[in-house]
ZADO-388114 format. One line per field, with one value per residue (C-alpha): residue number from 1; x, y, z. Coordinates in pm, 1 decimal, decimal comma. Example, Ala and Ser with C-alpha at 12.3 -4.5 7.8 and 13.67 -1.06 7.14 Angstrom:
2
seq <- [1_2]
px <- [1230,0_1367,0]
py <- [-450,0_-106,0]
pz <- [780,0_714,0]
This chain:
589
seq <- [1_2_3_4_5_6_7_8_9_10_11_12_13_14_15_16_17_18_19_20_21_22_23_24_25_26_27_28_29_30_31_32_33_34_35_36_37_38_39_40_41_42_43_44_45_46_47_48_49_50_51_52_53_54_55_56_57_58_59_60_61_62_63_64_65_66_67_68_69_70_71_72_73_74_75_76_77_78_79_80_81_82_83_84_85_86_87_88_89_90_91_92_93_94_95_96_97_98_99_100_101_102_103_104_105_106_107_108_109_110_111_112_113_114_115_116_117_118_119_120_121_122_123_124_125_126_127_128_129_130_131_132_133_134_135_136_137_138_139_140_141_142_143_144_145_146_147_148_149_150_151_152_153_154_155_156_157_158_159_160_161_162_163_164_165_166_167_168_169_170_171_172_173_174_175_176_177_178_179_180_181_182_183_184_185_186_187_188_189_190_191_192_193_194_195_196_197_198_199_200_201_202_203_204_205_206_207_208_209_210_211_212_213_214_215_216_217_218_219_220_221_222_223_224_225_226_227_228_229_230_231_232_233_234_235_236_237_238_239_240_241_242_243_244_245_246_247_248_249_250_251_252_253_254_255_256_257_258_259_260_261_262_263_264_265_266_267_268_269_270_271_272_273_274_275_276_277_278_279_280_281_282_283_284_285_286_287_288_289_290_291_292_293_294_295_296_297_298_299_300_301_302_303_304_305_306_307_308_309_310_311_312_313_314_315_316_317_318_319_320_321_322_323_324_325_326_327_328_329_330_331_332_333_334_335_336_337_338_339_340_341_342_343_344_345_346_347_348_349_350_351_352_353_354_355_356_357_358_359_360_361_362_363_364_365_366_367_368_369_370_371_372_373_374_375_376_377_378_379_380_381_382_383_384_385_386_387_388_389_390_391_392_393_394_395_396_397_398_399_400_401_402_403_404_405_406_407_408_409_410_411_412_413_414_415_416_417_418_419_420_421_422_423_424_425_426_427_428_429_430_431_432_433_434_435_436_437_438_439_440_441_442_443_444_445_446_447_448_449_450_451_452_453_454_455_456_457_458_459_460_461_462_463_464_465_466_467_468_469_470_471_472_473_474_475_476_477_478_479_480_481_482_483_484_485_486_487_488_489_490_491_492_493_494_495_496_497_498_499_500_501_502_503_504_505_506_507_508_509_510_511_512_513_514_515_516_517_518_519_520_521_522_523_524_525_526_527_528_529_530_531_532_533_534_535_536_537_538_539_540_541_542_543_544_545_546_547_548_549_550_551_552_553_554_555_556_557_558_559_560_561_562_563_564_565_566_567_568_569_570_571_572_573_574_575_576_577_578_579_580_581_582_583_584_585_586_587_588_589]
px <- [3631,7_3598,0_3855,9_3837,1_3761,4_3729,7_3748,9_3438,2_3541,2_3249,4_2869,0_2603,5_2259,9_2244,5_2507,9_2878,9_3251,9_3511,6_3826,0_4130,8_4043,6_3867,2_3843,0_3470,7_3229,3_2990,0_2621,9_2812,9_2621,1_2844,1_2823,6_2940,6_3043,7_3069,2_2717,0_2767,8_2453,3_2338,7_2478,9_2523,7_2771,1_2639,5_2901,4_3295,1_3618,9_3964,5_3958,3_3652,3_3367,8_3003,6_2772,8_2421,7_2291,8_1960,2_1968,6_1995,8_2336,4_2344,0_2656,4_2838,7_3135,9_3484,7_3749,8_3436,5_3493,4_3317,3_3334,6_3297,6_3060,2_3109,1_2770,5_2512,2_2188,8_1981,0_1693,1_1681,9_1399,4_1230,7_920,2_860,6_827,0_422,3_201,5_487,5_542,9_885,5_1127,0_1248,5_1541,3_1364,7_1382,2_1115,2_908,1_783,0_1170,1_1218,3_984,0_1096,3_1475,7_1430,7_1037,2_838,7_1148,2_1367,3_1766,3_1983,2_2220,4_2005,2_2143,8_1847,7_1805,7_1512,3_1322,3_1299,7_1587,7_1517,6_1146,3_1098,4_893,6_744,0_931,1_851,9_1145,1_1026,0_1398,5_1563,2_1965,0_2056,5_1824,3_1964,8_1790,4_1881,9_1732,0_1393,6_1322,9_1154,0_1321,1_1103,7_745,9_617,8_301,1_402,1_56,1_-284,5_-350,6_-41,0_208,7_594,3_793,5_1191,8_1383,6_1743,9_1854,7_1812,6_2220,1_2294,3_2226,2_2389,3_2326,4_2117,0_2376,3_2145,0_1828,1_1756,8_1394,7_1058,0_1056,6_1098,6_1380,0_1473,1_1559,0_1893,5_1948,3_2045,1_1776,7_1964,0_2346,7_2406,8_2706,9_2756,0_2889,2_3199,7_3218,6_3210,6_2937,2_2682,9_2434,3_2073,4_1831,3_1529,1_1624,9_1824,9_1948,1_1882,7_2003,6_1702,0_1814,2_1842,5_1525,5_1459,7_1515,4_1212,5_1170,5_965,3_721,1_351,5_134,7_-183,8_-457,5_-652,6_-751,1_-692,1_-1078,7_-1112,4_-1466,9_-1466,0_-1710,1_-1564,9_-1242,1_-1332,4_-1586,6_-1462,0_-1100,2_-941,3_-620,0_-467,5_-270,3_103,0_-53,9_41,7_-194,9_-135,0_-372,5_-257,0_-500,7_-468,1_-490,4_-832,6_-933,7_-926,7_-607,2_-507,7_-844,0_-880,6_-565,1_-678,5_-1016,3_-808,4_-573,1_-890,7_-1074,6_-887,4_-787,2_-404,3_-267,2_-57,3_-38,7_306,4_177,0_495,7_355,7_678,4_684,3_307,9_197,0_289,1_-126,1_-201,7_23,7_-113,3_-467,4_-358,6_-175,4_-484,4_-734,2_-558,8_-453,6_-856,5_-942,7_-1094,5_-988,8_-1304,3_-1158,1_-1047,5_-1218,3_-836,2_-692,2_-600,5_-246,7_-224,8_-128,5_-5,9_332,3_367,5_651,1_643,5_811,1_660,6_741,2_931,4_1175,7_1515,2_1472,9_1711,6_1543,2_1190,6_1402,6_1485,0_1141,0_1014,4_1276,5_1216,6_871,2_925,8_1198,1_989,9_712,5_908,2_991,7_702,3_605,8_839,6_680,2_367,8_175,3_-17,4_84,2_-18,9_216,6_20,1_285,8_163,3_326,1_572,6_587,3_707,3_962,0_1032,4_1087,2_1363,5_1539,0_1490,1_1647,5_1958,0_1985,9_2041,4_2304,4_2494,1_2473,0_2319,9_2207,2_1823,7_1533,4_1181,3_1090,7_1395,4_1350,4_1651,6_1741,2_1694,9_1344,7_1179,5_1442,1_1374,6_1031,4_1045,3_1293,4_993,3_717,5_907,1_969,3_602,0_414,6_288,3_581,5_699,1_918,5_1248,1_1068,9_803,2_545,2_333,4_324,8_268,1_283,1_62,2_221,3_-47,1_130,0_-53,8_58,3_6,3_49,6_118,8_-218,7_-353,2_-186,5_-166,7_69,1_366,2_642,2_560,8_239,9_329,8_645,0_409,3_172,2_464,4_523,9_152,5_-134,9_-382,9_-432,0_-736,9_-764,8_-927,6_-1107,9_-1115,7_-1503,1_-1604,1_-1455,4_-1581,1_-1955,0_-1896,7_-1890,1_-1647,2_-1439,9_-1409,1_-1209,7_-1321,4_-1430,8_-1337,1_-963,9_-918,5_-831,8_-717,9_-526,5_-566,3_-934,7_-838,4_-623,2_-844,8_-1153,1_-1142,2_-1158,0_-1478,1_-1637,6_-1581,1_-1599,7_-1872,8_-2047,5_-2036,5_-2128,8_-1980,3_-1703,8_-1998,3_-2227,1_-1935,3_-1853,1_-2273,5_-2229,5_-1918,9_-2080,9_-2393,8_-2118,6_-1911,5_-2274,7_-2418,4_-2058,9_-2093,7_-2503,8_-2406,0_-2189,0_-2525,7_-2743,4_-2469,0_-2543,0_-2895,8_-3083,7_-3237,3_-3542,2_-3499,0_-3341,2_-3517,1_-3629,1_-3424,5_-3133,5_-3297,9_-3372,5_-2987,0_-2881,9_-3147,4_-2926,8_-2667,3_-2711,8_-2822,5_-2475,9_-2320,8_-2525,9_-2647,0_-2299,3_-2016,9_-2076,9_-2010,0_-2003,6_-1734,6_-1927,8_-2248,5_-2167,8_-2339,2_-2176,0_-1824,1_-1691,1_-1902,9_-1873,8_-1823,8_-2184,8_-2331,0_-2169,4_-2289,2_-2629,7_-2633,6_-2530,2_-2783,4_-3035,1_-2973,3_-2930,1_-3247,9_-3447,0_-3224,7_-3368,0_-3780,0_-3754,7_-3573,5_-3880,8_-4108,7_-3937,1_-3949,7_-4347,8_-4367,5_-4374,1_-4263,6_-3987,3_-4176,9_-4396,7_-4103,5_-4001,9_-4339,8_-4242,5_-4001,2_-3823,1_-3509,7_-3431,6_-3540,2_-3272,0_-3021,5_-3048,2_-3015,1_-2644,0_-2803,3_-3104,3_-2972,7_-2782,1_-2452,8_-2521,7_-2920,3_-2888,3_-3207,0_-3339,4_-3272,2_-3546,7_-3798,8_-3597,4_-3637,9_-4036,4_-4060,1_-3879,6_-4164,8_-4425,6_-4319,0_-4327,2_-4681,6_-4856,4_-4682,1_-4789,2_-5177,3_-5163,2_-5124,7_-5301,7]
py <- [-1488,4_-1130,5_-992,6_-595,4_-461,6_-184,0_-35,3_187,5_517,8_655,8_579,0_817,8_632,7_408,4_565,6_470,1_590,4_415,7_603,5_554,8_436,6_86,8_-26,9_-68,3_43,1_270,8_68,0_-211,9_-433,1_-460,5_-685,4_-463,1_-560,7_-939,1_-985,9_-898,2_-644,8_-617,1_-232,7_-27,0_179,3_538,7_773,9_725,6_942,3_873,2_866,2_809,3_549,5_641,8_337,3_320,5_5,3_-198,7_-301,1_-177,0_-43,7_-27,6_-208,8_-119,7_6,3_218,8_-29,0_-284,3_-469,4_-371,4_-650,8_-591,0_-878,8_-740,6_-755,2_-409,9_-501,1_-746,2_-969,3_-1359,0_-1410,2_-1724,8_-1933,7_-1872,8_-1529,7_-1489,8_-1620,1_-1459,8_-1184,0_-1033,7_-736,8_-452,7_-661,9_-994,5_-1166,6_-1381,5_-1277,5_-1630,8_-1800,5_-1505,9_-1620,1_-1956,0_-1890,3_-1541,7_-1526,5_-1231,8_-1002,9_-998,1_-1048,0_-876,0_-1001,7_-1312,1_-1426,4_-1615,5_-1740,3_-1520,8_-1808,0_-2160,8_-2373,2_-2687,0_-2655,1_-2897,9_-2738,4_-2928,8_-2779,3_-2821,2_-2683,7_-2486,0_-2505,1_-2755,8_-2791,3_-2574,1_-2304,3_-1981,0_-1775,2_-1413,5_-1189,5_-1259,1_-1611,4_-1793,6_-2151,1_-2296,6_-2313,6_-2394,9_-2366,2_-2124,5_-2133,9_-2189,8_-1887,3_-1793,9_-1969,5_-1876,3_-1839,5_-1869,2_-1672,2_-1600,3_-1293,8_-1008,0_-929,4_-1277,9_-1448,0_-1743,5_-2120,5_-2370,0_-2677,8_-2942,5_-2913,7_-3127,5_-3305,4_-3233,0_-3308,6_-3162,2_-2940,7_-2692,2_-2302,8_-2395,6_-2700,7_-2674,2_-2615,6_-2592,1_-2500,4_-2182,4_-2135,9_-1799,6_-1567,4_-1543,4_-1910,4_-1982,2_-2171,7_-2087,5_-2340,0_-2193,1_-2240,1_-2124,9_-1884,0_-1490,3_-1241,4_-860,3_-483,7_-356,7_40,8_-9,7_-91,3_-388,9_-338,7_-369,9_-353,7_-84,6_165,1_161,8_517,3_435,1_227,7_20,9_127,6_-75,8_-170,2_-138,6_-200,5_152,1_385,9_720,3_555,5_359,3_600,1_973,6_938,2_622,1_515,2_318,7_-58,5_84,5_454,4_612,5_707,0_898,3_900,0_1151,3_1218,3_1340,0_1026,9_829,6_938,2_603,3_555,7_237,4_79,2_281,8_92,3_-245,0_-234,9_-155,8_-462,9_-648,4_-571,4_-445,7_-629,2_-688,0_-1042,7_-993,8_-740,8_-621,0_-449,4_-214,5_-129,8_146,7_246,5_207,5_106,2_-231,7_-275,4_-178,8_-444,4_-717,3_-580,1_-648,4_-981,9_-1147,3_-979,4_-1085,7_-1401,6_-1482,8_-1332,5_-1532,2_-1391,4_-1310,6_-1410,8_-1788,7_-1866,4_-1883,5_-1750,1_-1376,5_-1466,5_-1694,8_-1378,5_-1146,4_-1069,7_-827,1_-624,1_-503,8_-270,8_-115,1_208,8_67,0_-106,2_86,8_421,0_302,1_-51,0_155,8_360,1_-32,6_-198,9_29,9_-32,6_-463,3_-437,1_-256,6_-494,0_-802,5_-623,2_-562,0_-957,3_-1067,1_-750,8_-942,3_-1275,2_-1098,2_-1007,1_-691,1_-602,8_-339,6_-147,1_-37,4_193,5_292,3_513,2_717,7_987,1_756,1_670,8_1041,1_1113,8_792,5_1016,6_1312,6_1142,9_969,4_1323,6_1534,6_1227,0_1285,3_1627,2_1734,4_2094,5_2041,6_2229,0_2257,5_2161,0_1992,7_1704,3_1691,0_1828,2_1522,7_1451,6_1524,1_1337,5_971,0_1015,2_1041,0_734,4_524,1_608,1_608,7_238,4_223,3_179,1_-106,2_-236,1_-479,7_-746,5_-848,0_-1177,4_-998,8_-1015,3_-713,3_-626,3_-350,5_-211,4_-2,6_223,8_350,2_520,0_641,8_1014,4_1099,8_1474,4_1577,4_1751,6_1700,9_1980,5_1899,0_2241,2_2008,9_1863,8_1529,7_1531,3_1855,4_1698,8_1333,5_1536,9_1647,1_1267,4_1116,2_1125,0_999,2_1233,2_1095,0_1345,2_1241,7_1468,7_1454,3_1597,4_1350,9_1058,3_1198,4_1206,1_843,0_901,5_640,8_609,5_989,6_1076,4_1450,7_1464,2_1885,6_1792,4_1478,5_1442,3_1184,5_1272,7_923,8_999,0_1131,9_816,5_569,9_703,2_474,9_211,0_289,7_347,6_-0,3_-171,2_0,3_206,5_519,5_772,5_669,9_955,4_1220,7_1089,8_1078,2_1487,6_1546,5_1381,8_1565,6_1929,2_1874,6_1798,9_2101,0_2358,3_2170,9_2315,4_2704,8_2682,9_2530,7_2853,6_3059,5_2834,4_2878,6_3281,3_3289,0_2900,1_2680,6_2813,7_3112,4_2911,0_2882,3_2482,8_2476,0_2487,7_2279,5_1999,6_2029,8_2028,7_1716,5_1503,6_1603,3_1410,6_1116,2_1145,5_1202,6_919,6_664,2_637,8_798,5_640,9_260,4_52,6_-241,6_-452,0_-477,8_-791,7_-617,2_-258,1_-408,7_-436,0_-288,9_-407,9_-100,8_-192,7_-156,7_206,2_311,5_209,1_385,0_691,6_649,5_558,6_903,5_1155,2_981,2_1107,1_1463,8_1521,8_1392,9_1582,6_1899,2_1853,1_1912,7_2151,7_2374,9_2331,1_2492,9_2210,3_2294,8_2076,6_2045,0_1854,0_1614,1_1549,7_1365,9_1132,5_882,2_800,3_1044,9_772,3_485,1_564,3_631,2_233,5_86,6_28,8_-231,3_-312,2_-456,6_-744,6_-698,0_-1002,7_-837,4_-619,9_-602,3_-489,7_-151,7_-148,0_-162,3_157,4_378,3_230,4_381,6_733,5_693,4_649,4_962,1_1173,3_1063,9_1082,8_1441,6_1612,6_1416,5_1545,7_1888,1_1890,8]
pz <- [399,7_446,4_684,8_696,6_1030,4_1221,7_1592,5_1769,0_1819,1_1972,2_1991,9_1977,6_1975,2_1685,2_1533,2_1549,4_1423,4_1371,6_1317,1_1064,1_657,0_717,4_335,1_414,5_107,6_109,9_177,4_297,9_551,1_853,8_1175,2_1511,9_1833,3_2001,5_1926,8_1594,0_1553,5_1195,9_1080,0_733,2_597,7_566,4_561,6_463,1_511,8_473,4_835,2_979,8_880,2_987,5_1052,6_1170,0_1363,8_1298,6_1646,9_1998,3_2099,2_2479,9_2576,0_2307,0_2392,0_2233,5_2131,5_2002,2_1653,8_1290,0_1045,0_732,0_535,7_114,6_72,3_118,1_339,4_101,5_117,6_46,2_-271,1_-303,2_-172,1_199,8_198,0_151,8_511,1_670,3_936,0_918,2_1094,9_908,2_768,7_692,2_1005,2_1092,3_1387,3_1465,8_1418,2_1627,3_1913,4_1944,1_1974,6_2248,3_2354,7_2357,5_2345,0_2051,0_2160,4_2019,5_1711,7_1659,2_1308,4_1176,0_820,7_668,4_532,8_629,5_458,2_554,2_396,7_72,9_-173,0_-490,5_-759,8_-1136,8_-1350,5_-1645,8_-1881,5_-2030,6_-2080,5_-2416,2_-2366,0_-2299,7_-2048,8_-1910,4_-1631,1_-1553,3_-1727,4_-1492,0_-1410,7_-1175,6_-1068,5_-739,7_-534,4_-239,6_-137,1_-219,4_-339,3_-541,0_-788,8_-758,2_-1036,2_-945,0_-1209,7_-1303,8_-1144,2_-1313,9_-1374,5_-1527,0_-1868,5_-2014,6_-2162,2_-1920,8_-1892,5_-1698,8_-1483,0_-1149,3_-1252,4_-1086,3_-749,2_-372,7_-276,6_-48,9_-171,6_-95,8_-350,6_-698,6_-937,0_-1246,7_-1382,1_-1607,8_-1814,0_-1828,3_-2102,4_-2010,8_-1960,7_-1609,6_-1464,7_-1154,1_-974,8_-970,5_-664,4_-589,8_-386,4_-471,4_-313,1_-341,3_-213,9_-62,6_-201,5_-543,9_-773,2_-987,4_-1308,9_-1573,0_-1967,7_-1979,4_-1803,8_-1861,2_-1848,6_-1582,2_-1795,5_-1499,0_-1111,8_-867,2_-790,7_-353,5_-321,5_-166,8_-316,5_-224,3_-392,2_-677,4_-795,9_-677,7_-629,2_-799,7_-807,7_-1096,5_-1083,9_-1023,2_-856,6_-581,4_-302,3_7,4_311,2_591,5_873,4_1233,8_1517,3_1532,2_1153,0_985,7_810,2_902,7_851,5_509,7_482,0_598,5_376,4_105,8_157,7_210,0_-55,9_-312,2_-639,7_-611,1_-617,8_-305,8_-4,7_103,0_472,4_599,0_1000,0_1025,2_1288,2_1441,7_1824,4_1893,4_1997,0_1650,6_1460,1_1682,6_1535,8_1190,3_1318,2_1447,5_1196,9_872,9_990,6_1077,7_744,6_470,0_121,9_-100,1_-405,9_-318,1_18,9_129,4_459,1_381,7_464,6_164,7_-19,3_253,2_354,4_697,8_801,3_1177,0_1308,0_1571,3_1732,4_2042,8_1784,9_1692,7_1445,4_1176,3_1119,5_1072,6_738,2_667,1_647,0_427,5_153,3_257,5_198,4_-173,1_-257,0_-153,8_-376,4_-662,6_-634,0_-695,2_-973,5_-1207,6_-1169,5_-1328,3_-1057,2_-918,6_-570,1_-328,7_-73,3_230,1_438,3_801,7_804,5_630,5_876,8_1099,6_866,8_833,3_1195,6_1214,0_916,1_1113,0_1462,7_1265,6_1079,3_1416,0_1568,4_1239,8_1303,9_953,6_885,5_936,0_698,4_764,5_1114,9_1198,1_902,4_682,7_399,2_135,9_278,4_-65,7_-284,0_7,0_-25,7_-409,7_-431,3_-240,8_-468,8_-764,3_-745,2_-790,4_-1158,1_-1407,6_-1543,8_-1843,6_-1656,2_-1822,8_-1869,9_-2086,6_-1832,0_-1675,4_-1309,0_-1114,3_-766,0_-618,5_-291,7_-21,8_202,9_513,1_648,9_996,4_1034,5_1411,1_1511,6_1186,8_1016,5_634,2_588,8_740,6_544,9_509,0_419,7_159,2_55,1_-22,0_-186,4_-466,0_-535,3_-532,3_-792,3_-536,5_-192,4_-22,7_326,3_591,4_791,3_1172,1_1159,7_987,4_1165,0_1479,5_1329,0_1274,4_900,5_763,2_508,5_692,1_369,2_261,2_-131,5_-102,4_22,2_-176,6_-529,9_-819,3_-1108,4_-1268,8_-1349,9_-1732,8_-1750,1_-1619,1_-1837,1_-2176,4_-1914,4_-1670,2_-2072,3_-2184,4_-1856,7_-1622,4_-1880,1_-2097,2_-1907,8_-1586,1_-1520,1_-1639,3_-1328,8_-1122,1_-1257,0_-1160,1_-785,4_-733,3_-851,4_-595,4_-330,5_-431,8_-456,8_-90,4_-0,7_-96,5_59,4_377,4_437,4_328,7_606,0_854,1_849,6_781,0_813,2_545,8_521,2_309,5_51,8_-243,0_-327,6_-614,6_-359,3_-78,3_-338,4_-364,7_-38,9_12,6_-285,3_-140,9_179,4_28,6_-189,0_135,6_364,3_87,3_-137,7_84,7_397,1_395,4_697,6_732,3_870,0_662,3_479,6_128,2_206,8_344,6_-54,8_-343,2_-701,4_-920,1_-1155,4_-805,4_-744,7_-1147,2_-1026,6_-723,3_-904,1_-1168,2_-923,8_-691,1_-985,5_-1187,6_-826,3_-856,8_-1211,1_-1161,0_-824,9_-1013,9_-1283,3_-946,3_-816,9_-1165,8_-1168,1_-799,3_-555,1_-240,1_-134,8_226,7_5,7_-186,6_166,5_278,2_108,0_263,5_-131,9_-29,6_269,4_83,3_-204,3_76,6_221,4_-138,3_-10,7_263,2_91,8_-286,2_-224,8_-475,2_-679,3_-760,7_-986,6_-1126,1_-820,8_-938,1_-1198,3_-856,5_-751,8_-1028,2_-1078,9_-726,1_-816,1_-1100,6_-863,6_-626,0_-963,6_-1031,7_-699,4_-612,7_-948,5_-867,5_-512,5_-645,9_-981,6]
């Protein structure tokens, strides 16, 4: 039993000191005060020890005792954790619930996952076979939806002495018995334990080769993101991040969702609470939840457990990266997290930077997305995770350090605009602000999946976007009208770019999630009508005379009108761009 301790000295928020040398390590996870309040170590002296608490510290008091546990802040691995809402250090909210109510009490020491729980367990090695980090010693069915794979932990290797046979246990019993290398022996269960701060270790990382497909058409087709990318979404309040954020999680082709609310309005959690748990997951006809995990931690909640869930949720994800499996971070949001760095900073009484943020804001937020990427599991497999961290600039200024400082770290900046959101065109994310450096990398693979020339059509719809840009500045000053048709005709595409593939509306059940052969044709579809009505245009026709015709808004509702599973309903399409062609140039012969 551990038995260092030390006295309060003084309390400022959710920061204590205790004075004289304490023995305590640096990191340590420490339990203050009668109610013993979860706290960490985050500063050491010979004489003075610098802790910050998870919880609320009213009451609190000089004198108060600090025990010291030997163990930094960690999270319990094993089956349990998916269909699960949790705080920002792994306690469950619904274990929660039934021991306090509504409101959480304070120093509630509750087991992160259920140990009483059997699970059907099928062991995977056999006595004599010698296993290290990463080999996977157990199977079981966590839910429907997923498979979990218990594994050695990642620091240990050593001969397998004798296995328990199939059968039900909890993630407490003995699964197996290792001998280690140096001879001495450990019981294996199903369940581990991990330091949330320091990063799984892997085999080998992977350059981007895949995107992680969203069923989002500004996203998949203009500004992807690869499996293991990092995305940032910053907007000003009422833009759309969180339900960019909650499509993507919806839609998007990971195997499991790690949701991080850091910091958000309680009202807004609840949202995600009741949607995702009434959700039915496209891919299995599952609940949602089958392969969700949710951290809350809402605004009202103390600062230093919002810097905490954000390192639970990447731990939890990294978990399940090395049982082979694609998972997607969606952080809402890291400015949150920023300003909790920001408050402990000035109660420590650190020399602040830019806007008051501390000094080692660029070097945390680089830590978090580095732990992203496809990765080579010690166990041989491949996993990745993905990090989508939402940014929520105050006033919507992109110049501030967060979202700047983000931008450094990310390949993926997707901007919403506020103009656009408040035109009711959503996703409101702005294809002149937003950008995606995996496009080069993800290339070889639109060519052999989609089709050849899909990245050149996406290059043509992004050039008619970028010329509709420089003219609209031109028909601000001086109207449309003396704008020759060449550059009406473009300034027509470009609002069926803008209305028909853009714009996509949640809840039209063919527009909700888009497969990409759907997006290629839509692109075909709209520059095949750019060229025939460019071929018009070059003879002399008027564009007042394109425009009688209603084929401009027909190509625009293709995104309601095909259903996603007919295909060959685009052959009707381009027969009718066809038809247009003929009857203008007989009309005017």
């Amino acid at each position: 039993m551990n038995n260092r301790t030390g006295i309060i000295y003084g309390i400022n928020g959710p920061v204590i000191y205790l004075k004289g040398n304490t023995g305590f390590k640096m990191s340590e996870m420490v339990y203050v005060g009668r109610e013993k309040l979860v706290g960490e170590v985050i500063n050491l002296d010979t004489d003075t020890t610098t802790v910050q608490v998870y919880e609320e510290t009213s009451g609190l008091k000089p004198g108060d005792t600090v025990e010291a546990t030997g163990d930094a802040i960690s999270v319990t691995l094993a089956p349990g954790i998916l269909n699960n809402i949790f705080d920002g250090v792994e306690r469950p909210l619904s274990e929660i619930a039934k021991r306090s109510g509504k409101y959480i009490n304070r120093g509630l020491s509750i087991d992160s996952l259920d140990t009483s729980k059997l699970w059907d367990v099928h062991v995977t090695v056999k006595p004599g076979e010698y296993v290290s980090g990463g080999s996977i010693i157990a199977e079981v069915p966590e839910t429907p939806a997923i498979l979990h794979k218990s594994m050695v932990p990642p620091n240990m290797r050593g001969t397998i002495l004798e296995t328990a046979p199939d059968g039900q246990y909890t993630i407490k019993d003995p699964i197996a018995t290792l001998q280690l290398d140096d001879g001495s022996e450990i019981k294996l269960t199903l369940a581990q334990k991990w330091p949330i701060r320091v990063p799984r270790p892997t085999a080998a990382r992977y350059a981007a080769k895949e995107p992680l497909i969203t069923g989002q058409r500004i996203l998949d087709t203009l500004f992807p993101i690869a499996k293991g990318g990092t995305a940032a979404v910053p907007g000003g309040f009422g833009t759309g991040k969180t339900m960019t954020q909650h499509q993507i999680a919806k839609w998007s082709n990971a195997d499991i969702i790690i949701y991080i609310g850091c910091g958000e309005r309680g009202n807004e959690m609840t949202q995600v609470l009741e949607e995702f748990s009434e959700l039915v997951d496209p891919r299995s006809g599952n609940p949602l939840m089958d392969r969700t995990t949710l951290i809350a931690n809402t605004s009202n909640m103390p600062v230093a457990a919002r810097e905490a869930s954000i390192y639970t949720g990447l731990t939890l994800a990294e978990y399940y990266r090395d049982m082979g499996y694609d998972v997607a971070i969606m952080a809402d949001s890291t400015s949150r997290w920023a300003e909790a760095l920001r408050e402990l900073s000035g109660r420590l009484e650190e020399m602040p930077a830019e806007e008051g943020f501390p000094a080692y804001l660029a070097s945390r937020l680089s830590a978090f997305y580095e732990r992203s990427g496809m990765m080579q599991n010690l166990n041989g497999s491949e996993g990745s995770v993905s990090i989508i961290g939402a940014v929520s600039p105050q006033g919507g200024d992109f110049s501030e350090p967060v979202t700047q400082n983000t931008k450094r770290f990310v390949r993926c900046f997707w901007g919403l605009d506020k103009s656009l959101a408040y035109a009711r065109h959503f996703p409101a994310i702005h294809w002149l602000t937003s950008y995606s450096e995996y496009l080069n990398d993800l290339a070889p693979w639109y060519k052999d999946n989609v089709a050849p020339n899909f990245v050149d059509y996406r290059n043509q719809l992004m050039a008619l976007l970028n010329q509709e840009s420089s003219l609209m500045e031109i028909v601000k000053l001086i109207g449309n009208d003396v704008l020759p048709d060449d550059q009406k005709l473009t300034l027509e595409i470009a609002r069926v770019i803008r209305l028909g593939f853009l714009q996509q509306n949640a809840f039209h059940k063919e527009d909700t999630c888009v497969p990409m052969v759907k997006q290629y044709k839509m692109m075909e579809i709209i520059l095949y009508l750019y060229d025939k009505a460019k071929a018009l245009v070059t003879m002399g026709m008027p564009m007042s005379i394109l425009k009688e015709s209603n084929i401009f808004d027909r190509i625009i509702s293709i995104k309601y009108d095909v259903p996603n599973d007919r295909m060959e309903m685009f052959d009707e399409y381009h027969k009718a761009v066809d038809d247009f062609y003929d009857e203008v140039l007989a009309k005017n012969a």
